[in-house]
Backbone as numpy.savetxt, mean C-alpha at the origin, in Angstrom:
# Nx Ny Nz CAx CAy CAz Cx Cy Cz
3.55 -22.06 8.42 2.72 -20.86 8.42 3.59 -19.60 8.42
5.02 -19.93 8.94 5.76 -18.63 8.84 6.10 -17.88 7.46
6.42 -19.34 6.85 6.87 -18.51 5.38 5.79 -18.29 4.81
4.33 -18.41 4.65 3.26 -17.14 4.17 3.43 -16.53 4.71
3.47 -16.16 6.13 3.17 -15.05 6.35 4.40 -13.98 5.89
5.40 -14.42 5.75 6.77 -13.94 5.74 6.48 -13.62 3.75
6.04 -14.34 3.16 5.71 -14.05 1.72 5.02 -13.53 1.68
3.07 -13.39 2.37 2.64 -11.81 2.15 2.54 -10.96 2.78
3.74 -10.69 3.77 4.47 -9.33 3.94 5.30 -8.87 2.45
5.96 -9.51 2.17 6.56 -9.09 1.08 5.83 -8.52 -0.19
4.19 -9.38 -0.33 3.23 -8.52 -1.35 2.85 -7.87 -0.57
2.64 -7.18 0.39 2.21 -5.71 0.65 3.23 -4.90 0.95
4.56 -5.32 0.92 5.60 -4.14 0.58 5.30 -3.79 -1.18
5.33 -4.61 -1.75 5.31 -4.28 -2.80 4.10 -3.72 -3.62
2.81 -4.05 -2.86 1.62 -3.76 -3.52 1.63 -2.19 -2.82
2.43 -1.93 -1.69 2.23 0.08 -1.35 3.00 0.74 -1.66
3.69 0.44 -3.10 4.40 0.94 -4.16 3.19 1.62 -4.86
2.18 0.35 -5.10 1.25 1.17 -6.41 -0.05 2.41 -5.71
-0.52 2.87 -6.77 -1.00 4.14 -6.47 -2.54 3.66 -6.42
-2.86 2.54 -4.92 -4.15 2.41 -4.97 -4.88 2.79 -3.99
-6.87 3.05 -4.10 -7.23 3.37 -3.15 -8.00 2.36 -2.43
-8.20 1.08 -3.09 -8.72 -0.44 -2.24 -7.47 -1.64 -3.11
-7.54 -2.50 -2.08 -6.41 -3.40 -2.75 -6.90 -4.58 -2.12
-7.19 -5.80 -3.21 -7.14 -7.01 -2.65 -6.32 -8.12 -2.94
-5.95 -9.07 -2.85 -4.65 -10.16 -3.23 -5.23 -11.29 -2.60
-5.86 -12.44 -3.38 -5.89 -13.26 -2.76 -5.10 -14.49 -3.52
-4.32 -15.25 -2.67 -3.19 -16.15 -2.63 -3.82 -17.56 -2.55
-4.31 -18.37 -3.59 -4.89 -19.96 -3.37 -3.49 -20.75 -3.17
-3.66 -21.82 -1.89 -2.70 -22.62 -2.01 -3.43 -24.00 -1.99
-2.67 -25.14 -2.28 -3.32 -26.16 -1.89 -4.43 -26.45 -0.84
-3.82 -26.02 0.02 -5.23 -26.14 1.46 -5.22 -24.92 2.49
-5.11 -24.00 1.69 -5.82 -22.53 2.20 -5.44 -21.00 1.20
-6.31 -20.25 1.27 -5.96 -19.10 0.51 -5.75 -18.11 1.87
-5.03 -17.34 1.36 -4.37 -16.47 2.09 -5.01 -14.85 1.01
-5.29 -13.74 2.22 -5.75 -13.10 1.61 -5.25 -11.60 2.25
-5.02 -10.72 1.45 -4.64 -9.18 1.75 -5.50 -8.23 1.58
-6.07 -7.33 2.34 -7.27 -6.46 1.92 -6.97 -5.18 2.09
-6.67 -4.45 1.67 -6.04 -2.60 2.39 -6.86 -1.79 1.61
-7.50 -0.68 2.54 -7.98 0.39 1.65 -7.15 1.73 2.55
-6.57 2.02 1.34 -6.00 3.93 2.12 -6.89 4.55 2.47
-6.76 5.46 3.13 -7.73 6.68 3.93 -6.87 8.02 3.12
-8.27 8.47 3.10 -7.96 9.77 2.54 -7.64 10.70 3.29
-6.30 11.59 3.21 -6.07 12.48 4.04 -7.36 13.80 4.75
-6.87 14.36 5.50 -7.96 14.69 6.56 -7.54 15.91 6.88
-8.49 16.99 6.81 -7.91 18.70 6.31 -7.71 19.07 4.97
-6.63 19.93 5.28 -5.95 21.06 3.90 -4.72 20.28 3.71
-3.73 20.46 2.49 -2.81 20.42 2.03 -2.41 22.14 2.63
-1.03 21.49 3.26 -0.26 23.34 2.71 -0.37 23.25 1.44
-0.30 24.90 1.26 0.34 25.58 -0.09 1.54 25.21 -0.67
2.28 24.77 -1.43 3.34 24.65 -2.21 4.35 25.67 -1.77
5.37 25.26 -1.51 6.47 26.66 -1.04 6.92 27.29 -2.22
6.73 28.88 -2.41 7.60 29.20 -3.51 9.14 28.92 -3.62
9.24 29.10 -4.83 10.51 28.52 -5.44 11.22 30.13 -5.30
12.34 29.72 -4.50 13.69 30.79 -4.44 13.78 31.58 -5.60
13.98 33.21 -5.74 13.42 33.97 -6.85 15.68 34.40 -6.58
15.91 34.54 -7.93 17.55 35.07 -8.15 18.20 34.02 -8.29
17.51 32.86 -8.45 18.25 31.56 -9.31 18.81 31.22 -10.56
């Protein structure tokens, strides 16, 4: 049971590379599927403003 779990850690390092907002992965093995479910949360408030860019460059 260690090395799934130890293998899908490794697909959700790699699946919060991509630019998603629900994510599912499910893994069939012989005698069990293994399954990953993540949904991001949308940030909460304002964005700052963008800093201006240094002017005499």
């Amino acid at each position: 049971m260690f090395e799934q779990q130890h293998i899908l850690k490794k697909i959700e390092q790699w699946a919060d590379r991509l630019p998603y907002q629900s994510l599912k992965i499910e893994v069939e093995l012989s005698n069990q599927t293994l399954t990953l479910a993540k949904t991001r949360q949308r940030p909460i408030g304002f964005q700052p403003p963008p800093h201006p860019r240094e002017k005499g460059r």
